[in-house]
N, C-alpha and C positions, 0 to 999 in steps of 0.2 A: 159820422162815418167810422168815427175809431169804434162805435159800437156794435157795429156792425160786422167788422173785421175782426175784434172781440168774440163775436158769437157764432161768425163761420170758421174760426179758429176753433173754438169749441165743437161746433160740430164737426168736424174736420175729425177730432180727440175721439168725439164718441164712434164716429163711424169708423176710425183706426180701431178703436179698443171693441167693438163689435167682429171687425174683420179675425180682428186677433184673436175671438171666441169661438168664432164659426173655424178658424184653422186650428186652434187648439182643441174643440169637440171633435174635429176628422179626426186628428191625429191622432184621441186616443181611441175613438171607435177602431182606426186602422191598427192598432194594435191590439185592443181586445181581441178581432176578429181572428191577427195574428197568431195570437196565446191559444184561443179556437181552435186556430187549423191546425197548430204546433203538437196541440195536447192532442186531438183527431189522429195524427202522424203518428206521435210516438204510441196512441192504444194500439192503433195498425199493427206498427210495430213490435209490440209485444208481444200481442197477439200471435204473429209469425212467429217469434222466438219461440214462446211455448209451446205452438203447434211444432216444431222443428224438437226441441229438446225431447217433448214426448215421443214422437216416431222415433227419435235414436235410442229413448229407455224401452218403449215396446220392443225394436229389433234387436236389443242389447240381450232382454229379457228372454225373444224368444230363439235366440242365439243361442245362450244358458241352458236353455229346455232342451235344444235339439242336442247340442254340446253332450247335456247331461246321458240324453238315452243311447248315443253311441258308446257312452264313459260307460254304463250300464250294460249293453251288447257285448261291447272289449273286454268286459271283467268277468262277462257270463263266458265268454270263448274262453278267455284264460284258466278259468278255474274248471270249465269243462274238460282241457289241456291239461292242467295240474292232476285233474281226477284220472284219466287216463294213461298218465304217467304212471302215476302209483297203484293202478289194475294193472298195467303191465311189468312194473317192477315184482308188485305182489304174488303173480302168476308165474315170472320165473326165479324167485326165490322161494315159491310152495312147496317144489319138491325136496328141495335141500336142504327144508326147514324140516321139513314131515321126516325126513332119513334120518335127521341128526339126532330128532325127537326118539323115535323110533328105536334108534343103537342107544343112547341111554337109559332107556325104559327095559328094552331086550338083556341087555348086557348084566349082568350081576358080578359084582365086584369080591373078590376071592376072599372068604374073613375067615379067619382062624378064631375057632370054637375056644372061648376061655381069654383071647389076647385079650387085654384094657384100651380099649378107646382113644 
């Protein structure tokens, strides 16, 4: 009989240490699968990030663009504004200019015949 008890003892061992493979194969299948869906998640994830960063460097970009052709429009007005300033400064300093011209050209300065220079 001890042999007996011997060998359902034994079997007893193998069918522990069976059990013990069948829950240590789940386990790491359940993990693999884990690492799976983990890594699944974070491509997701990235995914959206870079979808997200790009739309804010597109509307960044075309911010810049729009930005710029007002900077463009404003500098065209301005110096359209600058140019008119100085048509109309031009135009009431022409005559005062042309008279001044005019009386030193006109005028001849008295010089004595013989004086030295």
């Amino acid at each position: 009989m001890q042999i007996s008890t011997g060998q359902d003892s034994i079997q007893r061992l193998i069918a522990a240490e069976q059990e013990a493979q069948k829950i240590v194969a789940a386990a790491r299948k359940a993990r693999t699968e884990r690492l799976k869906q983990a890594k699944a998640e974070a491509e997701k994830e990235i995914k959206s990030y870079k979808k997200q960063r790009e739309e804010s460097y597109q509307k960044r970009i075309s911010d810049d663009s729009s930005s710029s052709g007002a900077n463009a429009k404003r500098l065209e007005g301005e110096g359209s504004n600058a140019k008119k300033a100085l048509d109309k400064s031009i135009a009431s300093k022409k005559q005062e200019v042309l008279d001044m011209l005019l009386k030193y050209v006109s005028t001849v300065p008295d010089v004595k015949i013989g004086a030295s220079v």
